[in-house]
N, C-alpha and C positions, 0 to 999 in steps of 0.2 A: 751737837752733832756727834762727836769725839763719845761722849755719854751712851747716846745710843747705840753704836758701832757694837759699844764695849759688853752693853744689854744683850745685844742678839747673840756675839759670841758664847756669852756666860748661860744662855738658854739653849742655844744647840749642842754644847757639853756636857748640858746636865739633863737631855734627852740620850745623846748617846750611850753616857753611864747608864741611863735607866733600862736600855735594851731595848726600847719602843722600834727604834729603828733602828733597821740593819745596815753597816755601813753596805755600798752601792759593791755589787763585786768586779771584779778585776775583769779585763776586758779579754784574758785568756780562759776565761773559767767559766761554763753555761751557766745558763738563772734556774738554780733549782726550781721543778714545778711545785706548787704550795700544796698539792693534794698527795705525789709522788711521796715526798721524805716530810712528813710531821715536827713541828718542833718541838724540840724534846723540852724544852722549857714551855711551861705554863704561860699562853698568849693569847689575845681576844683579838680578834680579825674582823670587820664589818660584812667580810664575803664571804665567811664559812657558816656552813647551817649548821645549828646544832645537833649531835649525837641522839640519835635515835636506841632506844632500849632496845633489845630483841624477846627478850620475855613476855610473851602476850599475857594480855589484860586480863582479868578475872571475869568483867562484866562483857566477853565476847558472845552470843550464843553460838551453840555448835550449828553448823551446818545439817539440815534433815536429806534422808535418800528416798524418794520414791518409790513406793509399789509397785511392781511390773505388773500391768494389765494383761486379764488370761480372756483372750481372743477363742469365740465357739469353735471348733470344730464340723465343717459340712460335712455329715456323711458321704462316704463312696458314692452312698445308691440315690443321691440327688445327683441327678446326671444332670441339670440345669443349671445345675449352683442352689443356693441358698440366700433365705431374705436377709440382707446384709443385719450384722452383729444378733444374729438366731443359727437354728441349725433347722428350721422349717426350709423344705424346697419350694421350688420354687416350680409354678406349674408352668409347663409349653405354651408357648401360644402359636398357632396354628398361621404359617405369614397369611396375609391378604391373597399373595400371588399364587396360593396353592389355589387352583379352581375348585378341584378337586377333593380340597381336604388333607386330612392330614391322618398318617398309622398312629391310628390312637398310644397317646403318652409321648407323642414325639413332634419333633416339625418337620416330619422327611413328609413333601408332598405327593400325595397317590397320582400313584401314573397313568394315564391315558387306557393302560392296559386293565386296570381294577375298575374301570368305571365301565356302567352296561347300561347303554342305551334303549329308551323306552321305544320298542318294536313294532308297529302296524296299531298302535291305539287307538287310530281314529279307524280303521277298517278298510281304509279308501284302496289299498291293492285290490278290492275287490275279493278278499278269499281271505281266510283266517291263519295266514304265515304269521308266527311268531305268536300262536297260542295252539295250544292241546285240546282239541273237541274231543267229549266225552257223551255219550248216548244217542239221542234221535233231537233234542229240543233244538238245534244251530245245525241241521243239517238236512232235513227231509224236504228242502223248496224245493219244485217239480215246474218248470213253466220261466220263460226267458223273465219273466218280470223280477223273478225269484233268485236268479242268481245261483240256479243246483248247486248246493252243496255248499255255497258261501253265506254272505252277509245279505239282506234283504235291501235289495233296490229301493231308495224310496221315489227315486226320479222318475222310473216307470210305474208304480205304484201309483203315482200321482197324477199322472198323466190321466187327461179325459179320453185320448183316445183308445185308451184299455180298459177292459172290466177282470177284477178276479171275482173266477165264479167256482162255488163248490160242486162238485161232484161226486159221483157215488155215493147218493145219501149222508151227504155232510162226514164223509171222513177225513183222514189226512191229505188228500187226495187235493193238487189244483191244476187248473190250468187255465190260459189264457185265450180269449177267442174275442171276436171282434163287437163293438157294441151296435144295438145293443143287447145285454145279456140279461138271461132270466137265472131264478135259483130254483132252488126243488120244488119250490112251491108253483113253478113258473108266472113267479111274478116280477116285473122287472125290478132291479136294481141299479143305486145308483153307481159310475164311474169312474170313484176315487178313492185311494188309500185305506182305509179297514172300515170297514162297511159304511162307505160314503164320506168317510171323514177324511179329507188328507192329512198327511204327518206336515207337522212342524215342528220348529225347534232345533231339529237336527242340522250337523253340520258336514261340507260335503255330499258325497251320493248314498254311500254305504251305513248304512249300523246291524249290528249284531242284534238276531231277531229270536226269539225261543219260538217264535209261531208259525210251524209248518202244522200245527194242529193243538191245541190245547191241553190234551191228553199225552204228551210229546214231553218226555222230561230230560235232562242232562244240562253239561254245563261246559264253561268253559276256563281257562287257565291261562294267563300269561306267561311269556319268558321276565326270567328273572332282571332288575332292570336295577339300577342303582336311585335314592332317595336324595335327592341333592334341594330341593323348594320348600316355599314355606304352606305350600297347599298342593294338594292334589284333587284334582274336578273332573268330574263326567255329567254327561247328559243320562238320563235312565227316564221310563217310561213302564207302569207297569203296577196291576193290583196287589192290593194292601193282602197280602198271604204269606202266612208265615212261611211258605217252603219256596218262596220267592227272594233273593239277596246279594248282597258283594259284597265283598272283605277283600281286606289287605293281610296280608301275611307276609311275616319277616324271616329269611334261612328254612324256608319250607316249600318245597315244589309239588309235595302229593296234591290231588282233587280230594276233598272234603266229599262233594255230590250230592249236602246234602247240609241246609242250612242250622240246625239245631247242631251238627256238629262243627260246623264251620265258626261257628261264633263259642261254642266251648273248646275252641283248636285254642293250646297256649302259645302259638306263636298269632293267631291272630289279631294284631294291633288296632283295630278299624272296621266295622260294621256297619251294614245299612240295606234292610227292607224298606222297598217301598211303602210308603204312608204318607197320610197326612196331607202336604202340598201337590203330592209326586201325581200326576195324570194316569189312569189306567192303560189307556191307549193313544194311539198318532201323537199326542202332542207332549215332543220331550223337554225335562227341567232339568234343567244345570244346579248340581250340586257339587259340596269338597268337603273335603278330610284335612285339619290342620297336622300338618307333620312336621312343625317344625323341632320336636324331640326325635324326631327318624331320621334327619339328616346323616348321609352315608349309608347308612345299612340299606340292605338287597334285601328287596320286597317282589310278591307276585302280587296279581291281581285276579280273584277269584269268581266266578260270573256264576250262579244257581238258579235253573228254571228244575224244581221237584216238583211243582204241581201241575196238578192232572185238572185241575180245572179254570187255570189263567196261565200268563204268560209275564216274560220282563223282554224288554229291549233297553238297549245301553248305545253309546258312543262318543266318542272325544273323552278318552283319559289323556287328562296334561299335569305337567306342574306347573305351580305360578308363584309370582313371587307376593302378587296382589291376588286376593278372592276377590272371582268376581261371580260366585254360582251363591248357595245358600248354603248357610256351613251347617251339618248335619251332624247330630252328636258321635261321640268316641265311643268306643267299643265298652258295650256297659251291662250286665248278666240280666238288667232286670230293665233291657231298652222298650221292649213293649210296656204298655200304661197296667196299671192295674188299681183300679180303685176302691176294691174292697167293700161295693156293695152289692154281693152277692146278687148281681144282675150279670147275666156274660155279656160284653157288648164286644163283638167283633170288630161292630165300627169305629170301636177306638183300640182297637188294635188286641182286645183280651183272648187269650187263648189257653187251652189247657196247659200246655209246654210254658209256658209265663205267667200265666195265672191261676193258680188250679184251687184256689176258694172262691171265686166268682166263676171259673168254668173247669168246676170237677171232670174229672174223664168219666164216660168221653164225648163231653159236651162237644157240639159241635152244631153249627149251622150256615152252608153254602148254597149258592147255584146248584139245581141238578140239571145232567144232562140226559134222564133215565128216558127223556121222550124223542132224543134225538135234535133237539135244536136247543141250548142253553138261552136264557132269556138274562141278557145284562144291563136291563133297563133297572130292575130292581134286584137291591142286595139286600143281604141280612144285617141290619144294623143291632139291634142288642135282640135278647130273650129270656125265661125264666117260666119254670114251670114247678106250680105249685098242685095243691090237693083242690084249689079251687078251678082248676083249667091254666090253660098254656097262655103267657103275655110274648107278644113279640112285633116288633115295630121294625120298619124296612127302610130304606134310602133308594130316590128314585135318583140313579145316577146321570139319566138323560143320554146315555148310549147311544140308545134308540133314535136317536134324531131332535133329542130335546123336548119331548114332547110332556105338557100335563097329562097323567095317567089320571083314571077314574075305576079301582076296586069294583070289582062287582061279587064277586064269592071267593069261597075261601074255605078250604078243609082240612086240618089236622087230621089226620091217620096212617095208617099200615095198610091198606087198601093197596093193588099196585094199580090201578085203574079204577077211580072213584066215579060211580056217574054224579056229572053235571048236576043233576038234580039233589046230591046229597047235600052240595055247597050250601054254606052259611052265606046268604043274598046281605050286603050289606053296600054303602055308596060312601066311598070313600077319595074323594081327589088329591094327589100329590104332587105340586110342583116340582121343577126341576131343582134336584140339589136340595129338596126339604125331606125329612124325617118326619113319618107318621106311623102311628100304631095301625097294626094290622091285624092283631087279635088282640082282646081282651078277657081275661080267665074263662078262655074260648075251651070247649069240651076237643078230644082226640081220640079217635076210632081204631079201634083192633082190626086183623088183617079179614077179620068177616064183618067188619062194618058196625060190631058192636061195640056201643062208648066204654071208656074205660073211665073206672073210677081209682085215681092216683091216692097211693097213700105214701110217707114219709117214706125217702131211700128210694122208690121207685123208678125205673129207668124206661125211658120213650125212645122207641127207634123208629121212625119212620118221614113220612114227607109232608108241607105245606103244599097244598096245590093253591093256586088262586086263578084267577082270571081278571082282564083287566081290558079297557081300551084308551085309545087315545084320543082323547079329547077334541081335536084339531082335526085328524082324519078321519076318526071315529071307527078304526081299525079296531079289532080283537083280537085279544092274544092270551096266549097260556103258557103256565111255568109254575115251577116248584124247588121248593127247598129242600133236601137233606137236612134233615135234623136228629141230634143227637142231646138229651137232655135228664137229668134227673131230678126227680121231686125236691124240692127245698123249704 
């Protein structure tokens, strides 16, 4: 035990000489912190970390700095901004809640006060407020069924308890007397609507009528009205002649007057002669004009009755957002047909003004009225006159009361009173709505009755006479064509 005592002494000695440990310090004196004063002698501590170099490493790589990103520029003059990271603008979009629309390039929505309501279109005031009559065609009705001076009644028009009856040898002249009524021929007629036929189609009481007399021309004009739908419709009624028409026109309030210039007018967006489906008389068809590239723009509505030997009636202009008429083509320089076989055919709509190598000037062939009653049972459907005689074929349009016609003579000349007996006797029947030849390189007489013999260039001016009855009543009737034609 003594042994060991003597061990431990001899080991805690020979630690303190070694400096491992420090004696304990004095109970007056603090404990130096180990991190505060360092020993100045050379000592290894289990709790101190080792010395860190401050020389950085060779193998650090440097740190890289970014590019600053160069952000476009919107110009000033995109007032909407620009497509994000471009300098394209950015176009407006017009809110939903403008009704109205919007000042073009912008979204300020048009006010109440920029928009112009479409005014009396359908006619029903009874009188033409909020259009401009121009000439005699909209305004010579004489006689309470006619409405002086306005739109033509169709309500009394249609009525059986009325007759319109002509007078004064079939001139502009009407009036109404009780039935029943005879006409110049003092033979009776029927009760209703344009000679016998009532109107249909029409809506309301009123439409706009060019017929106080056939020979009766002028026109009519809208106030200017704002383009807001995807269609615009009317009813129209009225034969296929070119100086017959409506148009739309866009920043333009003059009257044209006159359909050849109406439809070369450069603000005219929209045109439309009757043709084709359209009914000559009583019974009216709804058609429209797509405008959905018009929306906004102020437009008139243009109404032309120039011809001296038909008439148009029109009523109900609307806009819609759905077409429900027949949509009728867009305004086009070359909307008549022309089919470039040097045949004129009227009946499809060829004219000199539109076609002038099938109907050189001044081809021409209509209704005449040189005898005082025009005969609208037959028109001119095509023609062509050669060195070997005149070809020309007619459409029985059934005016007349729908009747099958049967030909009986027929004379090309300049004669102004042909007798009867000079007619070319031939038996020809035409049903209703069918096309049949009515001369065949049939010979044509000079104004003393002597034939002419046609050579190349040569030009014909004078009249078809014919005569015809009707098949069913066995009536007889007479009429003639104006014709204008040269050798071919």
């Amino acid at each position: 035990m003594k042994f060991f005592n003597l061990a431990l002494v001899v080991l805690i000695s020979a630690i303190l000489i070694s400096g491992c440990i420090q004696p304990a310090p004095t109970p007056t004196q603090p404990t130096p912190k180990e991190t505060a004063t360092p020993s100045a002698s050379p000592s290894v501590s289990t709790t101190v970390s080792p010395n860190v170099s401050s020389t950085p490493s060779t193998n650090v790589s440097p740190t890289v700095t970014p590019s600053p990103v160069t952000t476009p520029t919107c110009p000033s003059a995109c007032l909407y901004g620009c497509v994000a990271g471009t300098t394209t603008c950015k176009n407006p979009v017009c809110p939903i809640t403008c009704t109205n629309g919007c000042t073009p390039g912008t979204t300020i929505c048009l006010q109440n006060t920029t928009f112009r309501p479409m005014i009396n279109m359908d006619f029903e005031t009874g009188n033409y407020s909020g259009w401009t009559v121009s000439g005699t065609a909209f305004t010579l009705f004489t006689g309470d069924a006619f409405n002086p001076h306005g739109p033509k009644d169709v309500i009394v028009s249609n009525n059986q308890n009325c007759t319109e009856c002509w007078i004064s040898n079939y001139t502009t002249t009407h009036q109404i007397i009780s039935c029943p009524c005879v006409n110049c021929n003092m033979t009776p007629i029927p009760c209703k609507g344009y000679y016998g036929q009532p109107y249909s189609g029409y809506q309301g009481r009123y439409i706009a009528s060019g017929y106080p007399g056939k020979t009766t021309v002028g026109g009519l004009i809208s106030s200017q009205f704002t383009i807001t739908d995807n269609y615009l419709e009317f009813l129209v009624a009225g034969s296929e002649d070119r100086e017959l028409c409506i148009g739309l026109k866009i920043n333009d309030t003059t009257q044209d007057l006159d359909c050849e210039a109406l439809q070369n007018n450069s603000h005219t967006v929209r045109y439309f002669p009757p043709k084709g489906m359209i009914k000559p008389y009583s019974n009216l068809t709804r058609v429209g004009w797509n405008t959905m590239d018009l929306k906004g723009k102020i437009g008139v509505i243009e109404i032309i009755d120039a011809s001296t030997s038909s008439f148009i009636e029109v009523d109900d202009f609307r806009q819609k957002a759905v077409l429900t008429g027949t949509l009728v083509e867009n305004l086009s320089s070359t909307f008549y047909s022309c089919n470039h076989n040097g045949i004129c055919e009227p009946g499809v709509g060829e004219f000199t003004a539109w076609c002038s190598d099938d109907c050189a000037y001044p081809s021409s062939c209509a209704s005449s009225s040189s005898g005082g009653l025009m005969d609208y049972n037959l028109v001119c459907s095509s023609f062509k006159l050669t060195s070997a005689g005149l070809n020309l074929s007619v459409n029985n349009t059934g005016l007349g009361g729908n009747h099958t016609i049967q030909i009986t003579g027929v004379k090309c000349t300049d004669e102004e009173s042909p007798d009867l007996a000079t007619y070319a006797a031939i038996s020809r029947n035409i049903a209703v709505s069918a096309v049949s030849p009515l001369l065949i390189n049939s010979n044509c007489y000079d104004a003393h009755g002597l034939q002419i013999n046609f050579n190349e260039t040569n030009t014909f001016s004078g009249q078809v006479f014919y005569v015809y009855r009707q098949t069913d009543t066995n009536k007889t009737w007479y009429g003639s064509f104006d014709l204008n034609a040269i050798v071919k």
